[in-house]
Backbone as a chain_set.jsonl record, in Angstrom:
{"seq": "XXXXXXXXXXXXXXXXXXXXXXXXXXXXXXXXXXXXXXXXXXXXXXXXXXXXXXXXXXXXXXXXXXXXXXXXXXXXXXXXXXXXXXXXXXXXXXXXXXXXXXXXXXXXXXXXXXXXXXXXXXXXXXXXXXXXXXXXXXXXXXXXXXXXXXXXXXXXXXXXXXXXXXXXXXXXXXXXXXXXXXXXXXXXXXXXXXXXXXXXX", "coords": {"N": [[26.823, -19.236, 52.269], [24.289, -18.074, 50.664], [21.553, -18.962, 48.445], [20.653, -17.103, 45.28], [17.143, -16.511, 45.019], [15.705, -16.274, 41.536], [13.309, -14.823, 39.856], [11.547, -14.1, 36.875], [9.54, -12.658, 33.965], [9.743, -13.91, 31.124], [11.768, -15.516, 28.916], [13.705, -14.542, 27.873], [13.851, -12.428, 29.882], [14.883, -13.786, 32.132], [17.315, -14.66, 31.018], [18.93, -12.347, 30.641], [18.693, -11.246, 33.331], [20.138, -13.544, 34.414], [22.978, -13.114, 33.303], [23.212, -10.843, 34.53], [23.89, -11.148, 36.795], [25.978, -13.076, 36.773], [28.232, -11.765, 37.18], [29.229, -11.242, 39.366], [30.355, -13.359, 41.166], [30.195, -14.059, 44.047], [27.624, -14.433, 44.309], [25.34, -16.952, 44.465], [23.045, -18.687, 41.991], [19.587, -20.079, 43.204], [16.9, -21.428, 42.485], [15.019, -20.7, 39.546], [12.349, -19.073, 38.494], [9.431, -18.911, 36.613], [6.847, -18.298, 35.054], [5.696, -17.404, 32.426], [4.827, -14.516, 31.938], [3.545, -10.951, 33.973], [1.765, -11.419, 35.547], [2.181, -14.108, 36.959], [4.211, -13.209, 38.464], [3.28, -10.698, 40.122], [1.08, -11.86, 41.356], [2.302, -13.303, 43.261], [3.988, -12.088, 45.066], [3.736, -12.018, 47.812], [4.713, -14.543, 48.878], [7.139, -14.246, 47.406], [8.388, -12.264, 48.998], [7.985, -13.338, 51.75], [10.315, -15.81, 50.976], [12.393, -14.143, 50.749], [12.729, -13.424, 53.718], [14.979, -15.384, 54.273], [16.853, -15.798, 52.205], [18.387, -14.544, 49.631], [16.153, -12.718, 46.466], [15.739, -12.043, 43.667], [13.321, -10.086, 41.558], [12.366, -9.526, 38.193], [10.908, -7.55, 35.933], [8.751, -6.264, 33.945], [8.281, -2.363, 33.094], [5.907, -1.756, 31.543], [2.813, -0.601, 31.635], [2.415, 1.591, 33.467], [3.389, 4.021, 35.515], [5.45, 4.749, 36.678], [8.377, 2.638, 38.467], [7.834, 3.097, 40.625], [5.665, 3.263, 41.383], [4.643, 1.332, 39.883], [5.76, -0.787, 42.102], [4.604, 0.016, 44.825], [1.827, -0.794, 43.426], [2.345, -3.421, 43.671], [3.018, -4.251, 45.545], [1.481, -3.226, 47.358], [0.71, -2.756, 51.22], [2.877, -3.979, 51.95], [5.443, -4.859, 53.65], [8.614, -5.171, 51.936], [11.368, -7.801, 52.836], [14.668, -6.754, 53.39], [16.546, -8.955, 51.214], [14.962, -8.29, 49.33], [14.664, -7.971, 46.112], [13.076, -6.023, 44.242], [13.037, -5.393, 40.647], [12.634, -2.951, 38.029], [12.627, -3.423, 34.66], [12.544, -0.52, 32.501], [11.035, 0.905, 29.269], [10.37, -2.551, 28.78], [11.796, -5.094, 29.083], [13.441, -5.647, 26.605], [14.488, -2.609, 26.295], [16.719, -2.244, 27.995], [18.271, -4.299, 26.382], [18.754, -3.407, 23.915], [20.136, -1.081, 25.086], [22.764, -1.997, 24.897], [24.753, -0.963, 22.612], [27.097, -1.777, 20.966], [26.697, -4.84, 21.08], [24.342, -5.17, 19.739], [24.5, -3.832, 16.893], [26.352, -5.98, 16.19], [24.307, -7.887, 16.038], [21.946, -7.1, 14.236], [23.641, -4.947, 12.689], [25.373, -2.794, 10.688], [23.496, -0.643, 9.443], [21.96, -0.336, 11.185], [23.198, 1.638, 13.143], [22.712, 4.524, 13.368], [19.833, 4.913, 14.078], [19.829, 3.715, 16.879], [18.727, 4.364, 20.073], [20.021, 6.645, 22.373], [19.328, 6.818, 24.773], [17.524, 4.181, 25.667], [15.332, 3.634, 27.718], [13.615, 5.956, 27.522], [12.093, 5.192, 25.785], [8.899, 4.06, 24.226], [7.589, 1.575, 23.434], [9.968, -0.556, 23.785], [10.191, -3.179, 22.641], [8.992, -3.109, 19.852], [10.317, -1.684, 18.848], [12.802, -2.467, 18.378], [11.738, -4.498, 16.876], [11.104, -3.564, 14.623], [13.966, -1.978, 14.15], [14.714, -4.37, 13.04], [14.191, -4.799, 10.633], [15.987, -3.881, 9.025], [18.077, -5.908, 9.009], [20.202, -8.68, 8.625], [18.789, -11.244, 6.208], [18.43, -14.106, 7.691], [18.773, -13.5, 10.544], [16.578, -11.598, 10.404], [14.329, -12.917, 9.857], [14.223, -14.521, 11.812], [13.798, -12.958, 13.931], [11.544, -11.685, 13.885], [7.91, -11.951, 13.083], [5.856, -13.642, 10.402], [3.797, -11.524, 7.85], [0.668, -11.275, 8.922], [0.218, -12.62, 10.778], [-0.348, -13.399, 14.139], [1.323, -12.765, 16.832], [3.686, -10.961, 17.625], [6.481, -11.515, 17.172], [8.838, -13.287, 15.797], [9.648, -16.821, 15.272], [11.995, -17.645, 15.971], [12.896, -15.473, 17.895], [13.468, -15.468, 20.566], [15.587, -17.328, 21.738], [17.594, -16.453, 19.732], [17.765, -13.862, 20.732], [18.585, -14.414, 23.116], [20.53, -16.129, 22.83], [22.634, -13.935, 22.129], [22.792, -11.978, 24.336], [24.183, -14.232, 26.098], [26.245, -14.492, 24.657], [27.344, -11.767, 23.879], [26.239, -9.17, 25.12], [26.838, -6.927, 27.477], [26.206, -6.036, 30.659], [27.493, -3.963, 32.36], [28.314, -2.074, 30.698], [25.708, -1.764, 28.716], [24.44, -0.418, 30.862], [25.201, 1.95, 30.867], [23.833, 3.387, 29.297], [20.884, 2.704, 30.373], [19.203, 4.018, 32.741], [17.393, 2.694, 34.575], [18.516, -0.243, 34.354], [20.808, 0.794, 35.345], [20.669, 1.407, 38.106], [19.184, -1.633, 38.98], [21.602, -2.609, 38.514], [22.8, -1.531, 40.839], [22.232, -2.097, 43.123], [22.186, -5.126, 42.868], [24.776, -4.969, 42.791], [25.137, -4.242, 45.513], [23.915, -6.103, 46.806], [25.347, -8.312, 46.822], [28.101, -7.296, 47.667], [27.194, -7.211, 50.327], [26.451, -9.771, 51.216], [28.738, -11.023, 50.885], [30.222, -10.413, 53.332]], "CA": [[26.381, -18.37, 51.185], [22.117, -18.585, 50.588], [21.588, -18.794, 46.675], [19.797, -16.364, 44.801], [16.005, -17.129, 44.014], [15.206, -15.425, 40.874], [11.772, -14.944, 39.257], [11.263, -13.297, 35.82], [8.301, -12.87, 33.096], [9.682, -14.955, 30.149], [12.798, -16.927, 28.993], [14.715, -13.311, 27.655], [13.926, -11.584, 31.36], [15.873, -14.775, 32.94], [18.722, -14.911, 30.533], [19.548, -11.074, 30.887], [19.073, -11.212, 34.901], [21.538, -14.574, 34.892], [23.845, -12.406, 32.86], [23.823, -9.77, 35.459], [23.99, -12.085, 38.518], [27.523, -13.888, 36.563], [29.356, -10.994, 37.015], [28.905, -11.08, 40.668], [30.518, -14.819, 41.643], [29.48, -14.105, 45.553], [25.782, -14.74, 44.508], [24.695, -18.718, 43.709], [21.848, -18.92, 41.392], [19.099, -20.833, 43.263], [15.899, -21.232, 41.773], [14.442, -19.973, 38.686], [10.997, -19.499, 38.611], [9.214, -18.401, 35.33], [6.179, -18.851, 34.248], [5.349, -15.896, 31.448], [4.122, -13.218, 31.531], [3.927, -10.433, 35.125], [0.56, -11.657, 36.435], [2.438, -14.589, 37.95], [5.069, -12.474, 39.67], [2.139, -9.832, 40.844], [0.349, -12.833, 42.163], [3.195, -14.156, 44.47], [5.131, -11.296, 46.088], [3.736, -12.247, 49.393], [5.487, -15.849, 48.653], [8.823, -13.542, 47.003], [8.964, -11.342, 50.199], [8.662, -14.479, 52.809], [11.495, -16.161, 50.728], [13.231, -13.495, 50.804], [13.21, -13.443, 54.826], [15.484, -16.675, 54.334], [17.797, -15.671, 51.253], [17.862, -13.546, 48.603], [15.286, -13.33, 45.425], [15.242, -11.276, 42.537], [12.617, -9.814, 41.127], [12.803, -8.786, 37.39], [9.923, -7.545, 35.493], [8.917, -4.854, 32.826], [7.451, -1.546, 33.331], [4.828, -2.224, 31.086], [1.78, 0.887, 31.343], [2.43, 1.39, 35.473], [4.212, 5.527, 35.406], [7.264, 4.602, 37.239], [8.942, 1.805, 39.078], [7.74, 3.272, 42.316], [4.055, 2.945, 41.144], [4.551, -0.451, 40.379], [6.077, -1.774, 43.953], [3.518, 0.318, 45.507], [0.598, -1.77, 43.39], [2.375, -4.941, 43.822], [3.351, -4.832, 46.943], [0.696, -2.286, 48.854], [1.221, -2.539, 52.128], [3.506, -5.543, 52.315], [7.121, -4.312, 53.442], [9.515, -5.853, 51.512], [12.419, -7.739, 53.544], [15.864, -6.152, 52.769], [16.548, -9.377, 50.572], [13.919, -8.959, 48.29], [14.884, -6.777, 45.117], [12.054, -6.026, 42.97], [13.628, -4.46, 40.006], [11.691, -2.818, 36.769], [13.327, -2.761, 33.184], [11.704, 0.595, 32.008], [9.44, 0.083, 29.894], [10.484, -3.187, 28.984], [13.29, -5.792, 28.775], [14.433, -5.02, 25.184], [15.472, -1.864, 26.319], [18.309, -3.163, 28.244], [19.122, -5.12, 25.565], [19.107, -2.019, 23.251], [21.388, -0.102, 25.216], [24.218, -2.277, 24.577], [24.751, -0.858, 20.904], [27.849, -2.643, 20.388], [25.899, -5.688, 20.981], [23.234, -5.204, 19.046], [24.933, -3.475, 16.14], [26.748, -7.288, 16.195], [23.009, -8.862, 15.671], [21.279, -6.31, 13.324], [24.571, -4.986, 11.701], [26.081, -1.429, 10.649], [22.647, 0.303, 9.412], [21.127, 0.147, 12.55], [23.718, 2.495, 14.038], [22.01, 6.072, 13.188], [18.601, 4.554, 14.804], [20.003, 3.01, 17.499], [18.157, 5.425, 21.349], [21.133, 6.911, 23.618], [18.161, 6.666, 26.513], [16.105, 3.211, 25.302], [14.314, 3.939, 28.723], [12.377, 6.764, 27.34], [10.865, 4.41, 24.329], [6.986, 3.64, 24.741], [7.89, 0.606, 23.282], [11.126, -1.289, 23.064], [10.452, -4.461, 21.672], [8.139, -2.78, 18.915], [11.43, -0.672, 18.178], [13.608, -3.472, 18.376], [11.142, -5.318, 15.699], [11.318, -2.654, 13.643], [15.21, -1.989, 13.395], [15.224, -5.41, 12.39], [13.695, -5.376, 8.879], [17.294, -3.915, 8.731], [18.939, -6.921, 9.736], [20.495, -10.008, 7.776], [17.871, -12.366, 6.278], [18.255, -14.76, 8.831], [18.317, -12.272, 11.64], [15.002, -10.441, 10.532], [13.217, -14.27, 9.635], [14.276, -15.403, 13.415], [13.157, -11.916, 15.244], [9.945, -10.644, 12.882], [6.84, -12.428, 12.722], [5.385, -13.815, 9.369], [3.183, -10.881, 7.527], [-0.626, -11.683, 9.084], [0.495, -13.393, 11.904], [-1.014, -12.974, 15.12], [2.439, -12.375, 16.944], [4.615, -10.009, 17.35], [7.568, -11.836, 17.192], [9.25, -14.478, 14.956], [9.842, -18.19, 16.505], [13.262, -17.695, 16.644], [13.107, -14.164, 18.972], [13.756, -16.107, 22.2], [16.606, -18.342, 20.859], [18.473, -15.324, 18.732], [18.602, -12.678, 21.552], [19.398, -15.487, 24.482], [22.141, -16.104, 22.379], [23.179, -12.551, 22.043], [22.541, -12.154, 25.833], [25.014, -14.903, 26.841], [27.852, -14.124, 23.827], [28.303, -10.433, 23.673], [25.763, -8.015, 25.629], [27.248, -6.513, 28.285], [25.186, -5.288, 31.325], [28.047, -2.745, 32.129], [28.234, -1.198, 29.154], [24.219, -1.071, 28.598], [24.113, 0.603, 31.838], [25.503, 3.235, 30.428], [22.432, 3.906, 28.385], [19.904, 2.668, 30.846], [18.888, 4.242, 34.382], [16.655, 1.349, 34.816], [19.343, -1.214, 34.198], [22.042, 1.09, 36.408], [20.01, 1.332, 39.333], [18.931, -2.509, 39.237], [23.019, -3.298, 38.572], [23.824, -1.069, 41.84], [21.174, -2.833, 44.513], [22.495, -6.176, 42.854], [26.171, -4.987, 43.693], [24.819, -4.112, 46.913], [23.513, -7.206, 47.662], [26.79, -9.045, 46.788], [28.649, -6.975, 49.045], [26.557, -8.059, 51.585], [26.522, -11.796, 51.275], [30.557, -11.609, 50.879], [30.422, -10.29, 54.421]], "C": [[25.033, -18.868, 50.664], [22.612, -18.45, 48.764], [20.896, -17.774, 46.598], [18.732, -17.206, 44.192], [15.281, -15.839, 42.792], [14.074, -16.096, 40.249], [11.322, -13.848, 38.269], [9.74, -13.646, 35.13], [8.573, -13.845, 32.367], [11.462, -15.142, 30.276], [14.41, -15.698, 28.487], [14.74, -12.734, 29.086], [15.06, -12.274, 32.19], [17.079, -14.779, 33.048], [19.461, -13.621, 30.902], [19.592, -11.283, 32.902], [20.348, -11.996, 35.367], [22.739, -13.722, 34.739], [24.614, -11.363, 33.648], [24.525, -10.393, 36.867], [25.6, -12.618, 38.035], [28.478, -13.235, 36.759], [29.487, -10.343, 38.666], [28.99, -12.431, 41.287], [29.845, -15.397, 43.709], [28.204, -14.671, 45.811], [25.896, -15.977, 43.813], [23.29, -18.537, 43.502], [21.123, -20.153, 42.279], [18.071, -21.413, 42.216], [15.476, -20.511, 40.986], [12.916, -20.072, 38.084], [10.48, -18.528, 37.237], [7.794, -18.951, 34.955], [4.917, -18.511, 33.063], [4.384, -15.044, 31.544], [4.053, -12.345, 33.533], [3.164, -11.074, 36.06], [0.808, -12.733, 37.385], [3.088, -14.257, 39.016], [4.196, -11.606, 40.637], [1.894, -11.01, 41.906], [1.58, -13.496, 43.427], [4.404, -13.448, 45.061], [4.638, -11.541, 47.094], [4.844, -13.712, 49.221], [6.719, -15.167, 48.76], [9.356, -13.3, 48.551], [8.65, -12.293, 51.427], [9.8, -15.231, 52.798], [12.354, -15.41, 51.064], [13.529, -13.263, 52.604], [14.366, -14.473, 55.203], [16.912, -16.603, 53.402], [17.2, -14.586, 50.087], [16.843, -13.415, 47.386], [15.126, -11.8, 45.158], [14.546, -11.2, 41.678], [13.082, -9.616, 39.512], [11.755, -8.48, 36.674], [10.023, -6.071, 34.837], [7.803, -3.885, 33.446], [5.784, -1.455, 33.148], [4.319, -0.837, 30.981], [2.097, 1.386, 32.5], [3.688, 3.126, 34.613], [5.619, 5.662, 35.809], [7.117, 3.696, 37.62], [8.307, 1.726, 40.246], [6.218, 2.766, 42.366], [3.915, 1.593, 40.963], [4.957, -1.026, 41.118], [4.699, -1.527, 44.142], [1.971, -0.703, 45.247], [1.071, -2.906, 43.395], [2.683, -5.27, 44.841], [2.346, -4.25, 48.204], [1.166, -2.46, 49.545], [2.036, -3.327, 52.619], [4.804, -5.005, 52.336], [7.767, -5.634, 53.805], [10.818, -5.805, 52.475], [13.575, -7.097, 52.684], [16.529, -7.368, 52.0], [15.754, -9.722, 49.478], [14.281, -7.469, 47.681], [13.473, -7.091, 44.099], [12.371, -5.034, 42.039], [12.936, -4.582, 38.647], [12.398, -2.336, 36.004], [12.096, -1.863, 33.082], [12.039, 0.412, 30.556], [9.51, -1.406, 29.664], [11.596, -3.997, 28.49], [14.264, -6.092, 27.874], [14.893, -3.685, 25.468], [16.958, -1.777, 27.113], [19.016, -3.558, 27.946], [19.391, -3.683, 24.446], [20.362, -1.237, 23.788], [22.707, -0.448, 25.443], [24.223, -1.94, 22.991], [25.817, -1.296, 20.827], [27.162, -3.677, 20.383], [24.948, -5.538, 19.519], [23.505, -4.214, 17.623], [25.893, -5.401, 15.374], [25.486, -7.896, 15.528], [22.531, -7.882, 14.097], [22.285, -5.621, 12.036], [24.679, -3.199, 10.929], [24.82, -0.297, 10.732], [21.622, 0.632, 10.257], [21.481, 1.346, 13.57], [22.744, 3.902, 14.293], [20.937, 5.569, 14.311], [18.744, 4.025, 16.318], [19.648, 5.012, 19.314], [19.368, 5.493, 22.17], [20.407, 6.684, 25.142], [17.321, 5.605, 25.996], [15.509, 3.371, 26.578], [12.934, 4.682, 28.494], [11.676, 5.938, 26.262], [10.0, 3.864, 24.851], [7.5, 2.121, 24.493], [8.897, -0.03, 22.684], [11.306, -2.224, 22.216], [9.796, -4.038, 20.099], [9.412, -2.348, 18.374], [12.394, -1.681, 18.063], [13.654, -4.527, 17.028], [11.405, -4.199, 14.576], [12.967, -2.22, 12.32], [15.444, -3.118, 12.467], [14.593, -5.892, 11.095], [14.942, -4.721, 8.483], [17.893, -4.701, 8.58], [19.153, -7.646, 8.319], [19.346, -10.68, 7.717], [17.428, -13.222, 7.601], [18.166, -14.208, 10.006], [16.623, -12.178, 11.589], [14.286, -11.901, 10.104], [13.158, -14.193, 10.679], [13.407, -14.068, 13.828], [11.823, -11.193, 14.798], [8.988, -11.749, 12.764], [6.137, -12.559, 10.984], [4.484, -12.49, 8.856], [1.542, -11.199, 8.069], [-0.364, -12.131, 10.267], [-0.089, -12.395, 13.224], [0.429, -11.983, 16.125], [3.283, -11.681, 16.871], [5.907, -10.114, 16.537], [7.867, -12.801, 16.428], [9.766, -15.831, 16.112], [10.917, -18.017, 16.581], [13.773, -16.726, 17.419], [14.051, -14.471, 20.132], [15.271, -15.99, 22.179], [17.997, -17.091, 20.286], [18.69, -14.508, 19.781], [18.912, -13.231, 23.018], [20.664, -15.341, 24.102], [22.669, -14.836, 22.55], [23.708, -11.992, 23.668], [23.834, -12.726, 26.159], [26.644, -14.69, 25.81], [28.116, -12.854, 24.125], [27.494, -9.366, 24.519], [26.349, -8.296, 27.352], [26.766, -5.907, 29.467], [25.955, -3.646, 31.792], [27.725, -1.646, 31.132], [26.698, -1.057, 28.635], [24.08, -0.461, 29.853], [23.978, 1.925, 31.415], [24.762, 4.17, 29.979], [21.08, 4.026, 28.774], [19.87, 3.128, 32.299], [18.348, 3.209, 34.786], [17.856, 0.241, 35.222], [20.554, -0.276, 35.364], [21.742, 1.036, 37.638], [19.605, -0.224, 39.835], [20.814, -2.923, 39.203], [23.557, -3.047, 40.092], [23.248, -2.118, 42.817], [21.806, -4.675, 44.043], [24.09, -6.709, 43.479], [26.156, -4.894, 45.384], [24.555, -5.388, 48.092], [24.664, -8.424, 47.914], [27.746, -8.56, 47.739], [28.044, -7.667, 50.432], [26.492, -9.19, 52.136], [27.989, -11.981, 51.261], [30.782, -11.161, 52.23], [30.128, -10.877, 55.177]], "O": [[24.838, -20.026, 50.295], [23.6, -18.02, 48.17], [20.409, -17.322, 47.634], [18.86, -18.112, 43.369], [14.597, -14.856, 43.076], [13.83, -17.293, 40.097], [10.798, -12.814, 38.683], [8.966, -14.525, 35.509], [7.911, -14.859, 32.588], [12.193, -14.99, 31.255], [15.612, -15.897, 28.661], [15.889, -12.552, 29.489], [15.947, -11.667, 32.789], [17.844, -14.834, 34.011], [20.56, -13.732, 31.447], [20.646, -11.439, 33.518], [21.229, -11.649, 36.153], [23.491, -13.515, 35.691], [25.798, -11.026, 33.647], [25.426, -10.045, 37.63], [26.457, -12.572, 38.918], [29.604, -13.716, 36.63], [29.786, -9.19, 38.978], [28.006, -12.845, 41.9], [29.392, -16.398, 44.264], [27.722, -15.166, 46.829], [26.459, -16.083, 42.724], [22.458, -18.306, 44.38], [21.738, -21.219, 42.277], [18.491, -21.84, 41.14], [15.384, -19.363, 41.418], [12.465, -20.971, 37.375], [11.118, -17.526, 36.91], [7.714, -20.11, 34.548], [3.812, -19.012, 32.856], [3.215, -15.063, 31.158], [4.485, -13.086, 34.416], [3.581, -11.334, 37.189], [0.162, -12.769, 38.432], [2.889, -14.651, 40.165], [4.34, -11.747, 41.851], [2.396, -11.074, 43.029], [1.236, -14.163, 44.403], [5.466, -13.947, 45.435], [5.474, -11.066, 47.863], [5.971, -13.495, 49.664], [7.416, -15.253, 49.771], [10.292, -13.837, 49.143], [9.276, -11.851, 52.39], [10.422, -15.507, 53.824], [13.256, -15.883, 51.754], [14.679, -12.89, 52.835], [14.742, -14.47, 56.375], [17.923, -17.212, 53.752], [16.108, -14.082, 49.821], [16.542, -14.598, 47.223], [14.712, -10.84, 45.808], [14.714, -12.008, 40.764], [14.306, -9.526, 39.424], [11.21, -9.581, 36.6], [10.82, -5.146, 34.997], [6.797, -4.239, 34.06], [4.855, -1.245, 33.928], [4.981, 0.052, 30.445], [1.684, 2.477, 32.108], [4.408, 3.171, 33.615], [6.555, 6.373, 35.444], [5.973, 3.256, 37.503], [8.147, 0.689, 40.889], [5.726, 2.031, 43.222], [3.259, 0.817, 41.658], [4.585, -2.196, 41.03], [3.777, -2.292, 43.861], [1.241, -1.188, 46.112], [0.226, -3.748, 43.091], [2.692, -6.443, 45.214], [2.321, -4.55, 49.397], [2.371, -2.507, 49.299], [2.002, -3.465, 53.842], [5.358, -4.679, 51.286], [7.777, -6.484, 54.696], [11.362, -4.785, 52.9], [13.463, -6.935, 51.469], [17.681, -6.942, 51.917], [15.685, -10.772, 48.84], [14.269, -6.36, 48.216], [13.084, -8.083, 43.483], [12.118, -3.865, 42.331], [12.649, -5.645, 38.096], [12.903, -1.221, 36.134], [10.955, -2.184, 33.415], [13.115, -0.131, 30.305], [8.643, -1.93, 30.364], [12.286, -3.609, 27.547], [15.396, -6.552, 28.022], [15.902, -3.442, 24.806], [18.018, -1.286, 26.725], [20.152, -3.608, 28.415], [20.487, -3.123, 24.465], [21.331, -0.863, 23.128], [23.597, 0.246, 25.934], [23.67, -2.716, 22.212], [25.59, -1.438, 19.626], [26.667, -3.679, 19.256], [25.237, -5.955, 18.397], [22.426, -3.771, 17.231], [25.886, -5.73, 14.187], [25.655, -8.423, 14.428], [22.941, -8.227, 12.989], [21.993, -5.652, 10.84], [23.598, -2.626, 10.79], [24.797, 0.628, 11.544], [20.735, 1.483, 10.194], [20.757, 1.893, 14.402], [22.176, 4.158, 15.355], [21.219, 5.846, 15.477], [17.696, 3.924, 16.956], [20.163, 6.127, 19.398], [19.776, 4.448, 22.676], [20.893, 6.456, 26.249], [16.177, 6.013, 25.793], [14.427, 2.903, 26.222], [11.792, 4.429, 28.877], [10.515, 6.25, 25.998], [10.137, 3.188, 25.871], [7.821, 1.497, 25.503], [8.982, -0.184, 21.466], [12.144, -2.311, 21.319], [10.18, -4.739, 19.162], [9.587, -2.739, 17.22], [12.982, -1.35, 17.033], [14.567, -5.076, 16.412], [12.144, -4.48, 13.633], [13.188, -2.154, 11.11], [16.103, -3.055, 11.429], [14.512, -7.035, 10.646], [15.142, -4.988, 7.299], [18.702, -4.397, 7.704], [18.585, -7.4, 7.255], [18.714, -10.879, 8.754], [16.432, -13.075, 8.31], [17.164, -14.593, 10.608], [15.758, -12.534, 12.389], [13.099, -11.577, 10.071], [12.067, -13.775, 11.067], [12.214, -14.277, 14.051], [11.251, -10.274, 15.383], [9.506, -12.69, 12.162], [5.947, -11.496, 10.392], [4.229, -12.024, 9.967], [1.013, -11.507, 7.001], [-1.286, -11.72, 10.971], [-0.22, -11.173, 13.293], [0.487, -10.754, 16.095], [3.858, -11.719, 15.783], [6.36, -9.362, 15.674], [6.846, -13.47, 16.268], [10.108, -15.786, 17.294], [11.191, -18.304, 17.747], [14.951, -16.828, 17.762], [15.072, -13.89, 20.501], [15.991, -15.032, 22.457], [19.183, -17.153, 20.608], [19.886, -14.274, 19.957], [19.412, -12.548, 23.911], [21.609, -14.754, 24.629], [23.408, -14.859, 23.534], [24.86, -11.687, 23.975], [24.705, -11.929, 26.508], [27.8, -14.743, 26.23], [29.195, -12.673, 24.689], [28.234, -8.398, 24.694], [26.327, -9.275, 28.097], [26.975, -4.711, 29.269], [25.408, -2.548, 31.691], [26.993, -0.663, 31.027], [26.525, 0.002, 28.032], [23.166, 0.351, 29.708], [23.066, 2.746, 31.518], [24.856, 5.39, 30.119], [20.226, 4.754, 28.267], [20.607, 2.511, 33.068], [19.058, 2.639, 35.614], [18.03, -0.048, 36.405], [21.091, -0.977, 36.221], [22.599, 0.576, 38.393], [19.625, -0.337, 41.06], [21.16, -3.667, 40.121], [24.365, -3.788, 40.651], [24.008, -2.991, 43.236], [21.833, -5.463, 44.989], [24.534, -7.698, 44.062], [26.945, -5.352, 46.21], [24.763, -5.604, 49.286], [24.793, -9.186, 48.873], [28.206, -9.324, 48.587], [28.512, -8.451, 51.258], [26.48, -9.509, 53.325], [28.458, -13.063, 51.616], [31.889, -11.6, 52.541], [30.439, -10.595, 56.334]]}, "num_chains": 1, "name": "protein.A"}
């Protein structure tokens, strides 16, 4: 059984991919390669897609501005065909909406008055994490300190962002159950089941 080499943007892309990969015991986490933001993943799909002639390696990365999924292989991979162990899979538009479309989850973090607000499709949102920051001047004190950035601050995000929705990630969000909400996230869950089948054979 080859491990899985996964390779995300930041330290939330990782934790949600592990999350998906645990519920799939067939696949062994190899390597986790990270080192923020897409421009390193862009830069080393020829690397991804030679590993991947050897064992498996998952991609995970955000839509970002790019029109679809398909538009971004196409510019990250041009003409480079990807072996059949190499998943390159795009949260649309980016990796808070995944986490969004577990609303039990995230009704848990933020807390009852988020329900009404809470997107049946977080796929279609321009921007998730912006919407994500937002619900959370809803939130409990400590919640909205950890995930909101100081007033002036350069930053989007508060220092405890990471930290607060890792946790959330590994206690209660569900990738099932945000499927439900995300095409993005159902389509990257099936090719991951796919690939588990495969390796158990």
């Amino acid at each position: 059984m080859l491990p899985v080499t996964l390779a995300t943007e930041d330290e939330l892309s990782e934790t949600i991919a592990l999350r998906i990969l645990a519920d799939y015991p067939d696949l062994l986490i190899g390597s986790c390669l990270r080192r923020g933001g897409n421009g390193y993943l862009r830069s080393r799909m020829r690397n991804f897609c030679e590993i991947a002639r050897h064992g498996p390696v998952l991609v995970v990365t955000d839509l970002d501005t790019h029109a679809c999924p398909a538009a971004l292989r196409a510019d990250w991979l041009h003409q480079l065909p990807p072996p059949p162990a190499m998943l390159l899979r795009v949260a649309v538009r980016e990796i808070e909406s995944w986490l969004l479309a577990d609303h039990d989850a995230i009704l848990v973090l933020l807390g009852k008055p988020a329900r009404r607000r809470l997107p049946d499709n977080p796929d279609i949102l321009l921007n998730p994490k912006d919407f994500l920051l937002d619900l959370a001047k809803g939130a409990p004190k400590i919640v909205r300190q950890e995930l909101r950035a100081d007033a002036g601050a350069v930053a989007r995000q508060g220092l405890g962002y990471n930290n607060r929705l890792c946790a959330l990630v590994r206690e209660l969000w569900h990738p099932q159950r945000a499927a439900e909400r995300s095409p993005s996230l159902e389509r990257t869950i099936a090719r991951v089941r796919e690939l588990a089948a495969e390796t158990g054979t």
